[in-house]
C-alpha positions as CSV (number, residue, x, y, z in Angstrom):
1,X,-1.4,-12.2,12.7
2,X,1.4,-9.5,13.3
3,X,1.2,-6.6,11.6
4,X,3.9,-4.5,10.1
5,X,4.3,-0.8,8.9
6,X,4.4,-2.1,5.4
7,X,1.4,-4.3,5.4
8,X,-0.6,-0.9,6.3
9,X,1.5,1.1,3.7
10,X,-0.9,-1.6,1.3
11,X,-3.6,-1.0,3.2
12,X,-4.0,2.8,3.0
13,X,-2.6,2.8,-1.0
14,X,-5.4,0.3,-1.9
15,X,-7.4,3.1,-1.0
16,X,-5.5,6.1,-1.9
17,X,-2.9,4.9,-5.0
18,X,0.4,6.5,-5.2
19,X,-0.5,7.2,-8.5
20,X,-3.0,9.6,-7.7
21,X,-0.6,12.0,-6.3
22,X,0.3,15.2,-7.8
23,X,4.2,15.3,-9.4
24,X,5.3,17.6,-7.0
25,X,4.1,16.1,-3.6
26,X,5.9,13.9,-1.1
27,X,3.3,10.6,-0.2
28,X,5.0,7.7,1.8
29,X,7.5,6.5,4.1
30,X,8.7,9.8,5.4
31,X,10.9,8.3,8.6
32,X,10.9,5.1,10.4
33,X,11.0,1.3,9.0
34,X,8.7,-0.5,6.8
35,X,9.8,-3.7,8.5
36,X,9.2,-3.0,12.5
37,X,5.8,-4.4,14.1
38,X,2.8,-2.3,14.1
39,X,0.0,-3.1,16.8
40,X,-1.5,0.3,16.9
41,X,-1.5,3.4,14.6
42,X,-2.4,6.9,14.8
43,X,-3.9,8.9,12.0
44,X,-3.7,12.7,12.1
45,X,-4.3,15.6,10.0
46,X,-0.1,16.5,10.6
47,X,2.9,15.5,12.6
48,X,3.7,18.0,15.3
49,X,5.4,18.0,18.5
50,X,1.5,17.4,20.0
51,X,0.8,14.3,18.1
52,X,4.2,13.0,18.6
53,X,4.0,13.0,22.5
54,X,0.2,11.6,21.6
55,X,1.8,8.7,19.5
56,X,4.5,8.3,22.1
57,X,1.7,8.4,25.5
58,X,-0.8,5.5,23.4
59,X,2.1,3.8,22.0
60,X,1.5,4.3,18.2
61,X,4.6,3.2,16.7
62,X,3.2,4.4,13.2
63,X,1.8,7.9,12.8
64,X,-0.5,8.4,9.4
65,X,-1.0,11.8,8.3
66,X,-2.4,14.1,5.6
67,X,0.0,16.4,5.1
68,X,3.8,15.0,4.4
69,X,6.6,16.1,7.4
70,X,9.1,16.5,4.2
71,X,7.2,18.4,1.7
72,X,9.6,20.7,1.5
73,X,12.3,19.1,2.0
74,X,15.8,19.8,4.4
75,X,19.0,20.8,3.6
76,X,20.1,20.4,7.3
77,X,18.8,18.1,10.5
78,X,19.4,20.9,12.9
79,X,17.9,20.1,16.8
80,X,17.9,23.6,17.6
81,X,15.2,24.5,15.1
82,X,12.3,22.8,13.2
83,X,11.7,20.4,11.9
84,X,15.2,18.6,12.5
85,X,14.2,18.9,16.2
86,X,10.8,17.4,15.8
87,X,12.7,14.6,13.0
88,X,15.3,14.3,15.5
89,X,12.7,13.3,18.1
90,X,10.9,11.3,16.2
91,X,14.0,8.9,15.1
92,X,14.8,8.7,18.5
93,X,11.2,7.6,19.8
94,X,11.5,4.7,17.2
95,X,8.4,5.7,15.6
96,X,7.6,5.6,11.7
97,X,5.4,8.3,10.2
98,X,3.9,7.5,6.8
99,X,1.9,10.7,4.5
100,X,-1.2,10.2,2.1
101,X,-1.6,14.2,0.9
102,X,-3.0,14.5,-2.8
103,X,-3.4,11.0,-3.6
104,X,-6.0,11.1,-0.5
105,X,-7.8,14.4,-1.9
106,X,-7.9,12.9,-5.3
107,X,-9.0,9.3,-4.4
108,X,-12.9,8.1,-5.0
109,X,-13.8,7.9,-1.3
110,X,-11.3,10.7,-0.5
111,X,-11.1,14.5,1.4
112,X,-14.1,16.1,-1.3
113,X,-15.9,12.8,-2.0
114,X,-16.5,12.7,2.0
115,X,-17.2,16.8,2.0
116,X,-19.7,16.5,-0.7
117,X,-21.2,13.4,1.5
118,X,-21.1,15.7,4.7
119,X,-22.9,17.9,2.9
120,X,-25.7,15.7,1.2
121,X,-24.7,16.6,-2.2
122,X,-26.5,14.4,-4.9
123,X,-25.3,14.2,-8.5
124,X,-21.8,14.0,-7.8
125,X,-19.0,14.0,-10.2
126,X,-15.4,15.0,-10.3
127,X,-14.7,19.2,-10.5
128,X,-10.6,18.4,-12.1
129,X,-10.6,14.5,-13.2
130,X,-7.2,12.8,-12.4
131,X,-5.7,9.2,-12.5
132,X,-3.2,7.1,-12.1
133,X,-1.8,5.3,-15.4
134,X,-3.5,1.8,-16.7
135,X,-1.9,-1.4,-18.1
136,X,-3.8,-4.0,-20.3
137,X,-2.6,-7.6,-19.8
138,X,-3.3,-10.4,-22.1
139,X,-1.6,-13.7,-20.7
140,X,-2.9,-16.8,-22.8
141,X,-3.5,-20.3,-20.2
142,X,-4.5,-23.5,-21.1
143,X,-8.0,-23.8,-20.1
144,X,-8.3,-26.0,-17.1
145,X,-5.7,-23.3,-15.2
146,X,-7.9,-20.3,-16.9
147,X,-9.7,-19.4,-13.1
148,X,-6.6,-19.9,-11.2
149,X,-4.7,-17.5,-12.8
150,X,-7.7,-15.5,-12.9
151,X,-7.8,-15.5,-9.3
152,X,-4.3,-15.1,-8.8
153,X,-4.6,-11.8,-10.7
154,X,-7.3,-10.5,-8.6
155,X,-5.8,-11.0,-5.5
156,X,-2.5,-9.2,-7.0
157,X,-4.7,-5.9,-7.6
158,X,-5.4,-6.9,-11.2
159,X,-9.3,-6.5,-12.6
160,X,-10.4,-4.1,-10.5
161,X,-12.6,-1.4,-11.9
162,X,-14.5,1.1,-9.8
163,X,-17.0,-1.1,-7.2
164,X,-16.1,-4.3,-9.1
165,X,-13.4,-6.8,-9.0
166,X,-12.3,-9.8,-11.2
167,X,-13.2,-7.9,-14.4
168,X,-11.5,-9.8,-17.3
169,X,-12.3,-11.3,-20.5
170,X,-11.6,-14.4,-22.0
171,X,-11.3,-16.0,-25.5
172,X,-9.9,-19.2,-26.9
173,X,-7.7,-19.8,-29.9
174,X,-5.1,-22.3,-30.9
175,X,-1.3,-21.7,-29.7
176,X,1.5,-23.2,-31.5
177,X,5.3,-23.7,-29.5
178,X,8.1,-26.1,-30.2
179,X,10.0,-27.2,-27.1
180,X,13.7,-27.2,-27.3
181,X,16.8,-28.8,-26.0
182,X,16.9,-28.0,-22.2
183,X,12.9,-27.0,-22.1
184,X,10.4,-28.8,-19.7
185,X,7.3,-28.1,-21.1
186,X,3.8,-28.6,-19.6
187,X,2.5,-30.0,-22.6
188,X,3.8,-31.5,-25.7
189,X,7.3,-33.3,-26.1
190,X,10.7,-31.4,-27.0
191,X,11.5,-30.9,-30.7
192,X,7.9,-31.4,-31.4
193,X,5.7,-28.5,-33.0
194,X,2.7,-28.8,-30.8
195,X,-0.8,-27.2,-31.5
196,X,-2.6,-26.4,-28.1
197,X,-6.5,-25.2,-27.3
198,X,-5.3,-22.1,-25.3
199,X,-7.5,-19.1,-23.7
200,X,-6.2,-15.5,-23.9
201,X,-7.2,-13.8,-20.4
202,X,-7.3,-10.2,-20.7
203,X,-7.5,-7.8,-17.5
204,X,-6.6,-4.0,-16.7
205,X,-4.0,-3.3,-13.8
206,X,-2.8,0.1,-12.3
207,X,0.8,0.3,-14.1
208,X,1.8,1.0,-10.2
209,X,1.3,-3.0,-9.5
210,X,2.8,-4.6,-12.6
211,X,5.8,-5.7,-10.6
212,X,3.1,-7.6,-8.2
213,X,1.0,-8.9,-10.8
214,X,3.2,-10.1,-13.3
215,X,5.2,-12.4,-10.0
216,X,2.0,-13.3,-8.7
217,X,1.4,-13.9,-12.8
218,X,4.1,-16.4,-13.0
219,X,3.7,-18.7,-10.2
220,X,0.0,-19.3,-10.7
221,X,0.7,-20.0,-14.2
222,X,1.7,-24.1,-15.0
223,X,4.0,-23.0,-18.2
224,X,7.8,-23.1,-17.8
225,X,7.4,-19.8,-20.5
226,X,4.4,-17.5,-19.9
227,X,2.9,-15.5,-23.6
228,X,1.7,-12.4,-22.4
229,X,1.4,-9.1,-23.5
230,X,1.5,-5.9,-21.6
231,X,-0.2,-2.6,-23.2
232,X,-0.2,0.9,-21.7
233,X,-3.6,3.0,-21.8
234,X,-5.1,6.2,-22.1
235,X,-8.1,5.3,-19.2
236,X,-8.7,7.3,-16.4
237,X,-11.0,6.5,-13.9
238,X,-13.5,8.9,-13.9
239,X,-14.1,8.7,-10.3
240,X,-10.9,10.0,-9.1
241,X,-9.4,13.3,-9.7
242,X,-9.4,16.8,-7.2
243,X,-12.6,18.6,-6.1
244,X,-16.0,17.6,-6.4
245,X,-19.4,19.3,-8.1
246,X,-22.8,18.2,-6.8
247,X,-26.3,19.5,-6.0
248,X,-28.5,20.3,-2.9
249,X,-31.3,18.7,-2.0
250,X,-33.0,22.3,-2.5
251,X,-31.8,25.5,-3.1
252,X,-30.4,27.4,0.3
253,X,-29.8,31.5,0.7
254,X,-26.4,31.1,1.2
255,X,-26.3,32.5,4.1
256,X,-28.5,29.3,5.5
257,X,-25.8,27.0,3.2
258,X,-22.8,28.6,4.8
259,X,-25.0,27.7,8.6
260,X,-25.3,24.3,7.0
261,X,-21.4,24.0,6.3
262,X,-20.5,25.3,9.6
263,X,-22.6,22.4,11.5
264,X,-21.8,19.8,9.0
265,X,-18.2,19.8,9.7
266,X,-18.5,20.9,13.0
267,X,-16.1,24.1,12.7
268,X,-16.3,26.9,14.9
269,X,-16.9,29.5,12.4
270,X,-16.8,29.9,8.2
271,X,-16.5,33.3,6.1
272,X,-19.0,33.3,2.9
273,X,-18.7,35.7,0.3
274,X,-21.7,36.8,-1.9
275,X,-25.1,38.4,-0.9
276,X,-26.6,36.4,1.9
277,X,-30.1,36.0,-0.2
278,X,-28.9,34.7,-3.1
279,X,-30.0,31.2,-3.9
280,X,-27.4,28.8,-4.5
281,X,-27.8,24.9,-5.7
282,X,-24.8,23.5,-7.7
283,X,-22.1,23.3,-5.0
284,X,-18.1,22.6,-5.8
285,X,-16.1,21.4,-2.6
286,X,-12.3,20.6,-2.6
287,X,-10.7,20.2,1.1
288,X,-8.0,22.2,2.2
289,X,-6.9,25.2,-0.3
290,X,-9.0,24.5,-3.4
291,X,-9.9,28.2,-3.5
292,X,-7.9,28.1,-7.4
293,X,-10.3,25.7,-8.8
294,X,-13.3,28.5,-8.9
295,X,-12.4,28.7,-12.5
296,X,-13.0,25.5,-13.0
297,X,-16.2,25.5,-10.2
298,X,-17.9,28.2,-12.1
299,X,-17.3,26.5,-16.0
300,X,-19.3,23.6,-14.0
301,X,-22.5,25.8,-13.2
302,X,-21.4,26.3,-9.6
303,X,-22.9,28.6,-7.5
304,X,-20.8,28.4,-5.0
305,X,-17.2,26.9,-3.4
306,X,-16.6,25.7,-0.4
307,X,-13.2,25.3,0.5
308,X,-10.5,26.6,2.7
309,X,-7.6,29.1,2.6
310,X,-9.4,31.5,0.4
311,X,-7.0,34.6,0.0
312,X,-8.1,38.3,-0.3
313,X,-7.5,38.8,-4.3
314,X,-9.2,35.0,-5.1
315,X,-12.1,36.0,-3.2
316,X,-12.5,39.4,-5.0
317,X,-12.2,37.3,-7.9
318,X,-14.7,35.1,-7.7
319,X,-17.0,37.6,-6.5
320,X,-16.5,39.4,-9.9
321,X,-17.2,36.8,-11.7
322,X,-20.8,36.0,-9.9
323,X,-19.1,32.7,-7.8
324,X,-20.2,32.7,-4.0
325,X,-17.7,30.8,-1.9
326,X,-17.8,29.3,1.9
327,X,-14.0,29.2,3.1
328,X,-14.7,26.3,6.2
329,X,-10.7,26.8,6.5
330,X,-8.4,24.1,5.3
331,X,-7.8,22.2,9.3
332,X,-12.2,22.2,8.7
333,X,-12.6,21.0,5.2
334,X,-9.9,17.9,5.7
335,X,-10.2,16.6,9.3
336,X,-12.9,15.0,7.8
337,X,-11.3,12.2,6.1
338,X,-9.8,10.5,9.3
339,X,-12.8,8.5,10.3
340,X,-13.6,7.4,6.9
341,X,-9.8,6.5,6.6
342,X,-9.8,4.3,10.2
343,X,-12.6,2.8,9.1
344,X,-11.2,1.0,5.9
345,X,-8.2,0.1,7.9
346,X,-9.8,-1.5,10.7
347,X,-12.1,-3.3,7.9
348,X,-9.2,-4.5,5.9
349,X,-6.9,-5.3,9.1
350,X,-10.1,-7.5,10.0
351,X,-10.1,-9.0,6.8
352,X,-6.4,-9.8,6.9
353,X,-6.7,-11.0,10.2
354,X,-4.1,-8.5,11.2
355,X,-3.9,-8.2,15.0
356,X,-3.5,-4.1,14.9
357,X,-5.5,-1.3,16.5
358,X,-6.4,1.4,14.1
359,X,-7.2,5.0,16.2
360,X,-7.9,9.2,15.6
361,X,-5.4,11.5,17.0
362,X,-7.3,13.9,19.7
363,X,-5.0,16.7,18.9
364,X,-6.7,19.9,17.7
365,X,-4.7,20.5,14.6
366,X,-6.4,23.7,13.7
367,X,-4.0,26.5,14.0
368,X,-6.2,29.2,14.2
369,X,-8.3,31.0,17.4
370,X,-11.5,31.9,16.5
371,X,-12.6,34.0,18.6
């Protein structure tokens, strides 16, 4: 089946939710249209004249990245200067570019749950937990349509908790209606008071998709009048949120741990602080510039944080306060999510049957020489 932008706008938010995102970022449609076919996209760290002409050469008419071409936002589209020249180029080229930035680092499977797997981390939890908001529905069904709606509700993105899906719960009870003039009930007669066996179906739903759900609700649903009842609530997933604290397999001098970092990402070069000798076990990783969250590390029982973008007075900082830190710079510490992020795509595309081809920029983002 033909693919368009918007069907892998789904695709990529069933794995990093909007909600996820921090109130001051810029996730999404950042140029282009939803609506035009997409048979093959590129995912890239960030949108640059290089990964344009990359997009452009394979023929990616959608371009996925980490960081957001508008985070900052532009006053003026001027072609003489960036970015309106590298906006204006991409308008013209036809092609849509679409950014997951910190709902991606904050999603279960995102930037630091994929460091702390690179770096064989057990123990894992969350350094900063985060979430998007939760809704409780209660709909109440006449029994013999209870697993239809159920299903229904499931496929809208309703039930889903952690590794599981179709989570709901069900009890019965008696419902009472009276049909009036103009009604064309299901069951019962009009100006009768009728007394029906009916199930109340409970489910939680990211408050994101309560517009999808309640639709997909409605049609699956045999009554001309749908009971339901729609709750807001204080859960968070605890598996999403920024950063992430886990152990080594055995304690490491950290300068063999900052070795270890170095290969596992496959960067040229990282810069540790702390005495080489000293043992270090509880590690905190966040990708990109997470070099703020050492509070946060250290309250955890971190010995050390590996991040990027580390600044002169954080590290001193940190130092002070007995927290080692590997900076694996912030290109180093994200890149790493790409793969993991094609993958899911070209899994989901699969199971859509969607006829698209899902591939890595080759660009070297990294800004820096090392030299």
């Amino acid at each position: 089946m033909q693919a368009k932008n918007r069907m892998i706008f789904d695709l990529i938010e069933d794995f990093c939710p909007p909600g996820l995102a921090e109130e001051w970022d810029n996730c999404g449609l950042q140029a282009g249209d939803p609506e035009k076919p997409a048979s093959r996209v590129l995912l890239a760290l960030d949108m640059d004249e290089e990964v344009l002409s990359e997009a452009v050469e394979k023929e990616a008419g959608l371009v996925v990245t980490h960081h957001p071409l508008l985070l900052k936002g532009i006053r003026q589209i001027r072609e003489d200067r960036h970015p309106g020249r590298l906006l204006a180029r991409i308008i013209r080229s036809g092609i849509t570019v679409y950014a997951a930035h910190t709902n991606l680092d904050s999603a279960a499977r995102g930037v630091s749950a994929v460091l702390a797997e690179k770096l064989d981390l057990t123990g894992v939890r969350v350094l900063r937990p985060g979430g998007e908001k939760f809704l409780k529905l209660a709909v109440f069904v006449p029994p013999d349509h209870v697993d239809a709606v159920r299903e229904a509700l499931a496929q809208a993105g309703a039930g889903w908790i952690g590794n599981y899906s179709h989570c709901t719960f069900t009890a019965g009870g008696t419902g009472t209606f009276r049909p009036l003039a103009g009604a064309n009930p299901y069951i019962g007669r009009v100006g009768n008071l009728e007394k029906v066996e009916e199930a109340r179906l409970e489910t939680i739903l990211p408050a994101r998709l309560a517009g999808r759900v309640l639709e997909t609700m409605f049609s699956a649903h045999p009554y001309e009048e749908v009971a339901y009842d729609l709750y807001p609530l204080e859960n968070r997933p605890e598996n999403t949120g920024i950063g992430r604290l886990g152990r080594l397999q055995a304690p490491l001098p950290l300068g063999e741990f900052a070795q270890k970092v170095r290969e596992a990402l496959g960067v040229p070069a990282v810069r540790s602080g702390g005495p080489a000798e000293r043992l270090v076990n509880q590690v905190a990783v966040c990708g990109g510039s997470g070099g703020d969250l050492w509070p946060l590390a250290l309250a955890g029982g971190a010995d050390v944080l590996v991040t990027g973008d580390i600044g002169y007075h954080g590290a001193r900082d940190m130092l002070a306060a007995g927290m080692c830190f590997v900076d694996a710079g912030h290109y180093g510490t994200e890149r790493v999510i790409l793969d993991p992020l094609a993958g899911h795509l070209r899994d989901r595309c699969r199971e859509k049957g969607l006829d698209v081809e899902i591939i890595v920029s080759s660009v070297h983002g990294d800004p820096y020489t090392y030299v």
